[in-house]
Structure formats: C-alpha cells, structure tokens
C-alpha positions as CSV (number, residue, x, y, z in Angstrom):
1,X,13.9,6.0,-8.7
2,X,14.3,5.8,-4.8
3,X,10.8,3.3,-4.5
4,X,9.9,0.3,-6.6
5,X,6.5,-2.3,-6.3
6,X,6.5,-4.1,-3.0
7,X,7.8,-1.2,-0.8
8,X,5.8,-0.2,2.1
9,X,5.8,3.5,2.0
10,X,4.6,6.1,4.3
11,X,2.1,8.9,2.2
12,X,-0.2,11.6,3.4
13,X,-3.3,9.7,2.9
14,X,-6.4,11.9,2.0
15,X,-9.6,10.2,4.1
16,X,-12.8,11.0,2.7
17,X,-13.4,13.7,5.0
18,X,-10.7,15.4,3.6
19,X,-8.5,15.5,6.1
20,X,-4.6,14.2,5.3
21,X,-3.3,11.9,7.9
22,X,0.6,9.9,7.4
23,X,-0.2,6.3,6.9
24,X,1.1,2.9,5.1
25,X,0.4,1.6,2.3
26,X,1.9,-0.7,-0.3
27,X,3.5,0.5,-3.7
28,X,1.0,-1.6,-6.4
29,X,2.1,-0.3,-9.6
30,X,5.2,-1.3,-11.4
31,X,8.5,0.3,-11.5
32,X,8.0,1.0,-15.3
33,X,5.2,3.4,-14.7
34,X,7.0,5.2,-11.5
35,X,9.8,6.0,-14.6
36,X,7.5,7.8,-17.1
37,X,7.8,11.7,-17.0
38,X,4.8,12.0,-14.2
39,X,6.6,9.4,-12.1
40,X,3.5,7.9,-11.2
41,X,3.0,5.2,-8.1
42,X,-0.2,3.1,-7.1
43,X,-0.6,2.3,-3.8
44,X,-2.8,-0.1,-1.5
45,X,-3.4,1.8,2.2
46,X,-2.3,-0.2,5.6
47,X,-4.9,-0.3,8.3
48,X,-5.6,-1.6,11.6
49,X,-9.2,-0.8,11.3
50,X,-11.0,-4.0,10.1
51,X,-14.6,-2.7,10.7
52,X,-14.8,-1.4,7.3
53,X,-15.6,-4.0,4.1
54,X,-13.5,-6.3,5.9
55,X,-14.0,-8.7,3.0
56,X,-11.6,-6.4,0.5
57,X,-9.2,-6.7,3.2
58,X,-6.7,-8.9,3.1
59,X,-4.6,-9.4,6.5
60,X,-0.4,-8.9,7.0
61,X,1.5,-9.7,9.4
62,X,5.0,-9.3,10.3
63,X,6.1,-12.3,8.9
64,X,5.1,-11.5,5.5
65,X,7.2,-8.1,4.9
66,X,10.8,-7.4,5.4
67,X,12.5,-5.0,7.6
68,X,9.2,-3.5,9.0
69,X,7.0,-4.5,11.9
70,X,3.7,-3.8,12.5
71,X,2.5,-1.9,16.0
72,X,-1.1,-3.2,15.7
73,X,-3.0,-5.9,13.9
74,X,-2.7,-4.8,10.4
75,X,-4.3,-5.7,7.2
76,X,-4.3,-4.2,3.6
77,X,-7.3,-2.2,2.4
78,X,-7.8,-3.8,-1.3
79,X,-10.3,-2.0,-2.7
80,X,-8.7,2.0,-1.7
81,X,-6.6,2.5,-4.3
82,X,-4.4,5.9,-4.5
83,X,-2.0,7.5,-7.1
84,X,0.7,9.5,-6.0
85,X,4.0,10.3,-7.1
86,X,7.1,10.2,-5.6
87,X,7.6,13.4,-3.9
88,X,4.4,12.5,-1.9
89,X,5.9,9.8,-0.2
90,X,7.3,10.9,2.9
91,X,9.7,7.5,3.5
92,X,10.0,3.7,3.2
93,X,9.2,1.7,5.7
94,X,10.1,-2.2,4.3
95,X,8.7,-4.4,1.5
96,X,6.0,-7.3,1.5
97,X,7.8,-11.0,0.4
98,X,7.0,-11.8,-2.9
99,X,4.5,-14.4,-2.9
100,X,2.2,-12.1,-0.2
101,X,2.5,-9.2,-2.5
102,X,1.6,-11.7,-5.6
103,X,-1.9,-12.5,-3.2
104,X,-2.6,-9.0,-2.3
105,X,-2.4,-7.7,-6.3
106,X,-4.7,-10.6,-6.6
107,X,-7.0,-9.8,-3.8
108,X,-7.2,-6.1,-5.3
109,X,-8.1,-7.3,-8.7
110,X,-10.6,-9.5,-7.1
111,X,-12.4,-6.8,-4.9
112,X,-12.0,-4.2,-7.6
113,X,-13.0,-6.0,-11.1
C-alpha cells in the first residue's frame, strides 16, 4: 500500500460534465479498506472555487498539511465524495495534520448525514 488516510493525493477527477481534469483531494477512508482485494480509497476533492455550497466546505491552509503548499486559496469540498483505487491516483502530494483531518471527517459527516 503506497497511500494511507490523510494523504493529499492527485486523481483524475470526473466533473459532472464528464470531463476528467488532475486535481486534489484528501484520502478519507481507512487504510484497512485500501487493503481488501479491490483496494479501494475514498477521497474528499481540493478546490479553490468557493462559489459552490460554500457551507459543505471547510477551508485549508498551508499550515494545516505537511509537505504541500497550496498555490491559491483552497478549501475542502465535504459533501463530493469519490471512490477510486489506487492505480487512479496519479501521485502524493503531502498529508493534512491530524487534528484538521479529525475536523474535515467531521465536517463530511456533518454535510452528508
């Protein structure tokens, strides 16, 4: 397993129009699940676009990740969730500390359930 919960990924995103574009996002799901035989990850996209339901967003900045900085204003989509698997990601970028990753699983829950 080359990725584990936490890591900031690059993936081909899918956008509703169905086009694919590369873009951030956060690995959600646990490491357990990444280690079944589909080798499954859940991930939260990265955007600098806070026009859309800015109120299942939840904002990161550079302090709150390691080894990774951010070009633009960024902020994590809660409510777009996406499953991929690990050949889809195309590389890691850097992980989000502990305690912000602990607030964005919460924020997700939140705008989800």
């Amino acid at each position: 397993m080359k990725y584990h919960q936490r890591d900031i990924v690059e993936v081909n995103f899918l956008f509703p129009d169905g086009t694919f574009k590369p873009h951030p996002a956060i690995i959600i799901s646990n490491d357990e699940l990444q280690e079944d035989e589909l080798g499954l990850v859940y991930l939260v996209l990265i955007t600098s676009n806070d026009t859309i339901n800015p109120q299942y967003s939840y904002p990161l900045t550079d302090e709150m990740v390691i080894d990774h900085s951010f070009v633009k204003p960024s902020l994590v989509k809660c409510q777009i969730i996406a499953g991929y698997v690990e050949r889809d990601i195309l590389r890691r970028l850097g992980s989000v500390k502990e305690r912000y990753f602990n607030e964005i699983v919460d924020k997700t829950i939140e705008s989800i359930f």
